[in-house]
C-alpha positions in Angstrom: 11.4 -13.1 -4.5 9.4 -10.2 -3.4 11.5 -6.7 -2.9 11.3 -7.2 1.0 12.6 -10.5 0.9 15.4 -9.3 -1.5 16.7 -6.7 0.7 16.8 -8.7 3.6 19.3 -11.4 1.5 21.0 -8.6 0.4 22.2 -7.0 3.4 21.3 -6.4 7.3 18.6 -3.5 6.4 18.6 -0.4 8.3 14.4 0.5 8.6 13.8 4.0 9.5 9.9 4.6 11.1 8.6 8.5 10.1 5.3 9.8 11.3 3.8 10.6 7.7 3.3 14.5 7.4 5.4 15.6 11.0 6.8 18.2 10.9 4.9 19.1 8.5 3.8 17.8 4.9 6.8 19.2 3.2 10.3 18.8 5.0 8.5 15.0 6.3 8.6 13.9 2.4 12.1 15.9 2.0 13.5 13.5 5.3 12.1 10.6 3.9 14.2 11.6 0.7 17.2 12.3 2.6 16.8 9.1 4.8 16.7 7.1 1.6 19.7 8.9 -0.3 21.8 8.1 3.1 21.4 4.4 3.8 17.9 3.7 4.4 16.7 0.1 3.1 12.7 0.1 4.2 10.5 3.2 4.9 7.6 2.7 7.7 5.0 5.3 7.0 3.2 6.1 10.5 -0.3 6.8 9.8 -0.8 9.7 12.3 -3.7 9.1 15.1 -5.2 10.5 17.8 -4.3 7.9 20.4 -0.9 6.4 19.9 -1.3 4.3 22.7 1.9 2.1 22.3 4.4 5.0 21.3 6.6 6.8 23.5 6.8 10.9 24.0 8.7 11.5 20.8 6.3 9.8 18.1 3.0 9.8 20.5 3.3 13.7 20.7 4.2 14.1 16.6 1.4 11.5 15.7 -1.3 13.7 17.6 0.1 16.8 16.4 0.1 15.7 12.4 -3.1 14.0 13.1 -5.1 16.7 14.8 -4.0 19.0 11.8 -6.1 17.1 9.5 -3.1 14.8 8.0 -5.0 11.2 7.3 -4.6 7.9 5.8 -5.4 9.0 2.3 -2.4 11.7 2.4 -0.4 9.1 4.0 -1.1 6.8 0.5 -0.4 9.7 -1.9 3.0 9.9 -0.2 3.6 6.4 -0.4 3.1 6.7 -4.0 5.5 9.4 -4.9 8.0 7.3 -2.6 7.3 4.5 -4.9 7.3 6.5 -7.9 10.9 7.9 -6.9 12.5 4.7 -5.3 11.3 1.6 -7.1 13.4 -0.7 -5.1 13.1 0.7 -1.5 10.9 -1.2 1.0 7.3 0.1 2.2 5.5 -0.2 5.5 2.2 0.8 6.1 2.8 0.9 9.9 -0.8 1.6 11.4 -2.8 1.3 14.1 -6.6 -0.5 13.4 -8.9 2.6 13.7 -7.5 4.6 10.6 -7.4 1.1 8.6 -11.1 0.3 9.7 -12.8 3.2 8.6 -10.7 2.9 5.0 -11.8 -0.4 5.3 -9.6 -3.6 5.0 -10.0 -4.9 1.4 -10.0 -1.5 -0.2 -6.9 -0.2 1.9 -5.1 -3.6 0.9 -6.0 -3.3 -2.9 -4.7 0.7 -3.1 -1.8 -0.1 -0.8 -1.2 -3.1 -3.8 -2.0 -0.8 -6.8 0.5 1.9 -5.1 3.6 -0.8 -4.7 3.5 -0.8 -0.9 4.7 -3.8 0.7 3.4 -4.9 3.5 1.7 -3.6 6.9 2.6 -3.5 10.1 -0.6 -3.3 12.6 0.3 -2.1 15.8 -2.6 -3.0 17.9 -4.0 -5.9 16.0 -4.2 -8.9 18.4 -3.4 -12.3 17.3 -7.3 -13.8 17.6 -8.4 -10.9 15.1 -5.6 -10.6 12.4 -7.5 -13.0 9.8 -10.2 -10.4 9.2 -7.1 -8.0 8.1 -4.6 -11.0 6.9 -7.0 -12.6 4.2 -6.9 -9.1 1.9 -3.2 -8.6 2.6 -2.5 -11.8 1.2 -5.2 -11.9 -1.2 -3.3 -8.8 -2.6 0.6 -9.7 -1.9 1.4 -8.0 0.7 2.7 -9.0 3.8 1.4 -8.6 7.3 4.5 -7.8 9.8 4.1 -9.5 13.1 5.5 -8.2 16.3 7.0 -9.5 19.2 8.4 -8.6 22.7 10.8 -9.4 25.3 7.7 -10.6 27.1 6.1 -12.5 24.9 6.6 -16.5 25.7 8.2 -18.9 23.1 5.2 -20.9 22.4 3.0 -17.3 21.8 6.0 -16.5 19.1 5.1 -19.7 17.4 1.9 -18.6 17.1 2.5 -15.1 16.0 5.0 -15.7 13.3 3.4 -18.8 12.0 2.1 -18.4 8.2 3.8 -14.7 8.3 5.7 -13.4 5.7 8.6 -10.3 5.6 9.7 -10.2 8.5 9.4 -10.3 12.3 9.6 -6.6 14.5 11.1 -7.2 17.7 10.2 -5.1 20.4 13.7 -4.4 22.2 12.1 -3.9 25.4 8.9 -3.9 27.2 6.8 -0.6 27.2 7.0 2.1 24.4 8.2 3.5 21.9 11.9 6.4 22.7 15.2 6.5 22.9 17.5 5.0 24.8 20.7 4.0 25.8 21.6 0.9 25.1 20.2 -2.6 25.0 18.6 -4.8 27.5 21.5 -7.3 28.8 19.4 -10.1 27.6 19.0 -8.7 24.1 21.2 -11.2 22.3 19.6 -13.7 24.2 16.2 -13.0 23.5 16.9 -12.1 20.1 18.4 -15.4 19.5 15.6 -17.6 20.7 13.1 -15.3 18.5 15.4 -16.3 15.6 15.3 -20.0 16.7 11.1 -20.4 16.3 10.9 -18.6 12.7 12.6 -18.5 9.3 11.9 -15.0 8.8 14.1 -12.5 8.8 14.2 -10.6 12.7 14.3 -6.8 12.6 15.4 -5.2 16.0 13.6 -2.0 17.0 12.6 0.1 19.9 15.7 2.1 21.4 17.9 2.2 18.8 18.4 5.7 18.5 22.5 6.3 17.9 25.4 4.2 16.0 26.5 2.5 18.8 23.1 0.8 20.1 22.2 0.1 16.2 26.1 -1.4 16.0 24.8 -3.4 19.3 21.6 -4.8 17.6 22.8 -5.4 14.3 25.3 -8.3 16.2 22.3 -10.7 16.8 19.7 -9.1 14.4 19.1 -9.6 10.7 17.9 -5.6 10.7 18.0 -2.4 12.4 14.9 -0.2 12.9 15.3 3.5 14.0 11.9 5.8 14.7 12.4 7.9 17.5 15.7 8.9 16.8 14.5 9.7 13.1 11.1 11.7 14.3 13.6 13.5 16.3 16.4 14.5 14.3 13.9 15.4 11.6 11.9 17.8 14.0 15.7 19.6 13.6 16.0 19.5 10.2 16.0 17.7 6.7 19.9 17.7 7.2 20.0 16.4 10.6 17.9 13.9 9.8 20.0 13.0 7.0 22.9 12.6 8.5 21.5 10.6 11.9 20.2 8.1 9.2 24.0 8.0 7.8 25.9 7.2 10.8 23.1 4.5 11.9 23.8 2.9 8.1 27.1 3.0 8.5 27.1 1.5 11.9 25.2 -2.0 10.9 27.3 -2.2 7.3 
């Protein structure tokens, strides 16, 4: 088994999403640290860019901010390599959108991503018709392409989507972007359920989940928990704060 497929058969993951180098180089590695030494199970590394077109205030205004500050793809790689270096055995997302992996180019990015020990990328605005161009090196190298999928996306579109994947499957909480909320949609466990019905994969719940009780909420009908605004936020306090937010939303999917 691959180390993504062992955590999920491990344990209902907690995934925390950090915009790589916000809110700043430094105390972004030192809160990806103290995320890890307080519960968290898989790291998405957010390649910073200029036009975060599906993420909310919180993460759309952090992304533009590391990006226009010079903070690229390359620097998001080195830091996935002292990650790895540090914690052998905690998950890796390269969670991108195309632009930044398109000038890197695809089977280069893939074969570095490899060499590093990432495992796996999520493409955020990759439609379905074009992912072969991008899934071809990323299995060709052994990593795995994450698919994503909404409240609004019909059953036999899922089918499609999470056919051939491998990992696991994001599931947008609810329609828009990216933020925090308060609590679920009331046809969350519903939703989530007929997701789980059309794939084998593992289901990660994100979007919203952004204290214990909403992660407590999702972790009921989801095989994994994924926190980004609430994390981008609480780190924008501190390395401690950020810490500790991580530790109560562990705690709450145990």
């Amino acid at each position: 088994m691959d180390r993504i497929s062992d955590i999920f058969a491990s344990k209902k993951p907690l995934v925390v999403f950090t915009t790589a180098g916000y809110p700043d180089p430094a105390r972004n590695e030192e809160g990806i640290v103290a995320a890890i030494e307080n519960g968290a199970d898989i790291i998405e590394l957010g390649v910073p860019f200029s036009d975060p077109m599906a993420d909310g205030p919180v993460i759309a205004a952090a992304s533009q901010q590391t990006a226009e500050r010079g903070y690229s793809i390359n620097d998001v790689l080195a830091l996935a390599g002292r990650i790895r270096a540090k914690y052998p055995r905690v998950g890796i997302i390269l969670f991108s959108y195309m632009n930044p992996m398109l000038h890197y180019g695809y089977e280069a990015l893939c074969a570095e991503l490899a060499r590093i020990g990432v495992d796996g990328i999520l493409p955020v605005d990759l439609p379905l018709e074009e992912r072969a161009e991008l899934l071809e090196p990323c299995r060709k190298h052994g990593l795995h392409m994450i698919p994503l999928v909404s409240p609004l996306t019909p059953p036999e579109r899922i089918r499609e989507i999470v056919d051939g994947m491998t990992g696991f499957v994001y599931y947008i909480n609810v329609a828009g972007v990216t933020g925090a909320r308060r609590g679920l949609p009331s046809d969350y466990p519903r939703l989530m359920n007929q997701v789980k019905s059309l794939t084998s994969l593992p289901v990660a719940s994100g979007f919203g989940i952004a204290d214990a009780e909403t992660a407590a909420e999702a972790a009921k009908y989801a095989d994994g928990v994924i926190s980004g605004s609430g994390f981008v936020k609480a780190l924008a306090s501190g390395v401690k704060e950020a810490g500790d937010f991580v530790r109560t939303l562990a705690a709450a999917i145990a």
